[in-house]
C-alpha positions as CSV (number, residue, x, y, z in Angstrom):
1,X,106.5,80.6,19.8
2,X,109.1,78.4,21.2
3,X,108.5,75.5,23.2
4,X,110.4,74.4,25.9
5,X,110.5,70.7,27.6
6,X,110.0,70.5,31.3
7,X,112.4,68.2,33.1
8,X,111.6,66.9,36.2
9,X,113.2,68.8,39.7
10,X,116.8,68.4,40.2
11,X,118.3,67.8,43.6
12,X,121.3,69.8,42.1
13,X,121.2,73.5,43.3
14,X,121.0,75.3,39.8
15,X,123.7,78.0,39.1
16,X,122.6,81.3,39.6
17,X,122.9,83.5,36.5
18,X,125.6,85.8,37.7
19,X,127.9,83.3,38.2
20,X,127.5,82.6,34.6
21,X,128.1,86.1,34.2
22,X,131.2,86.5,36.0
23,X,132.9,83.6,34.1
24,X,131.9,85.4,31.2
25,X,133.4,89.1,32.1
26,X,136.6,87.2,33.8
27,X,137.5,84.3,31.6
28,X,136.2,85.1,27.9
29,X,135.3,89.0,27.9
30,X,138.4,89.4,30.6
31,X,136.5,92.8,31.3
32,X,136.5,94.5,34.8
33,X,133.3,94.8,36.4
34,X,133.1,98.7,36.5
35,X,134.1,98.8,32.8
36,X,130.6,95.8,32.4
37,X,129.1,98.0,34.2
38,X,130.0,101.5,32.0
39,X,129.3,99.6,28.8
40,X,126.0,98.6,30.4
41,X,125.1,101.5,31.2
42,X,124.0,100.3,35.0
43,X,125.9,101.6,38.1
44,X,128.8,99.2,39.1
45,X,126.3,98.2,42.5
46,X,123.8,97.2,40.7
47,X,126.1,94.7,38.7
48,X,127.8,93.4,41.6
49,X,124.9,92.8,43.4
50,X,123.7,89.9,40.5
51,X,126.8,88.9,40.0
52,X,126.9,88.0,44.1
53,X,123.6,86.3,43.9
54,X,120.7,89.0,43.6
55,X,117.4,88.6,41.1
56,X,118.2,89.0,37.1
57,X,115.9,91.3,35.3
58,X,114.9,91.6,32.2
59,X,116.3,94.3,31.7
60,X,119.6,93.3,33.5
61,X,119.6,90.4,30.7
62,X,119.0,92.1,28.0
63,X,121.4,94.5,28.5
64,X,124.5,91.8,29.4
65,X,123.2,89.5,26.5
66,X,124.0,92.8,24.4
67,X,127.5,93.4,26.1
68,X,128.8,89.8,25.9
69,X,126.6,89.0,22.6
70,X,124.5,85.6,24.8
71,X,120.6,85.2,24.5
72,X,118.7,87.2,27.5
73,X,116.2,84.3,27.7
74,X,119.2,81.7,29.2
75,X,119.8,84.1,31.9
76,X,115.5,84.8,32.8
77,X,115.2,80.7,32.4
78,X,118.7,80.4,34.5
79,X,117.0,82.6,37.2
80,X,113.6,81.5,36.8
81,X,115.4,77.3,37.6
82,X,117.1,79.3,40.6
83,X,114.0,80.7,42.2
84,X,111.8,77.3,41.9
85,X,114.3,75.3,42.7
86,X,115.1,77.3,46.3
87,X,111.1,77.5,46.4
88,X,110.9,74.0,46.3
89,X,113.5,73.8,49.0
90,X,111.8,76.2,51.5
91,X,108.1,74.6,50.4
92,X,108.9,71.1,51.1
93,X,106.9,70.5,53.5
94,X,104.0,72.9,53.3
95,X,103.8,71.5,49.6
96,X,103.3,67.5,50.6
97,X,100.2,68.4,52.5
98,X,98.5,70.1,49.3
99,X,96.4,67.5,47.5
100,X,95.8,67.8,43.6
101,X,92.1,68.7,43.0
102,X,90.7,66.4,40.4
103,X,89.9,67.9,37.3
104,X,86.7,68.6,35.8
105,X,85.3,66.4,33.1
């Protein structure tokens, strides 16, 4: 199993996975998004919408990890840092009023 370090909260908004994935299809794959979409075998709305910002999949990673040959887990961690990070955001203050309980001995 692989083990992965946590790093402490960044005040950095993390990138979203799809912009990742547009660099990819327009800089290095130079691939039009319907053609992504074909070879993915998704419709072309389902693309664009995580490449404008909606939720990656697992499935929508491991299929775009097959098409431009990256590792599926970078996009779910990418996504995963996205999702806590605007959590953290929107939990701000609801989250400094939580006390840790103690733990049992």
């Amino acid at each position: 199993m692989v083990e992965y370090a946590v790093k402490p909260p960044t005040k950095v908004q993390p990138a979203h996975p799809g912009e990742l994935w547009r660099e990819i299809l327009d800089d290095h794959l130079k691939l039009p998004i319907a053609e992504a979409a074909r070879r993915m075998k998704v419709s072309r709305q389902s693309l664009y919408a995580v490449l404008n910002g909606e939720k990656v999949t697992a499935g929508m990673a491991l299929r775009f990890g097959r098409l431009a040959g990256g590792a599926p887990e970078l996009y779910l961690r990418m996504q995963a840092n996205y999702d806590l990070w605007h959590a953290r955001e929107q939990l701000a203050d609801t989250l400094k009023h939580i006390r840790t309980a103690p733990r049992a001995a």
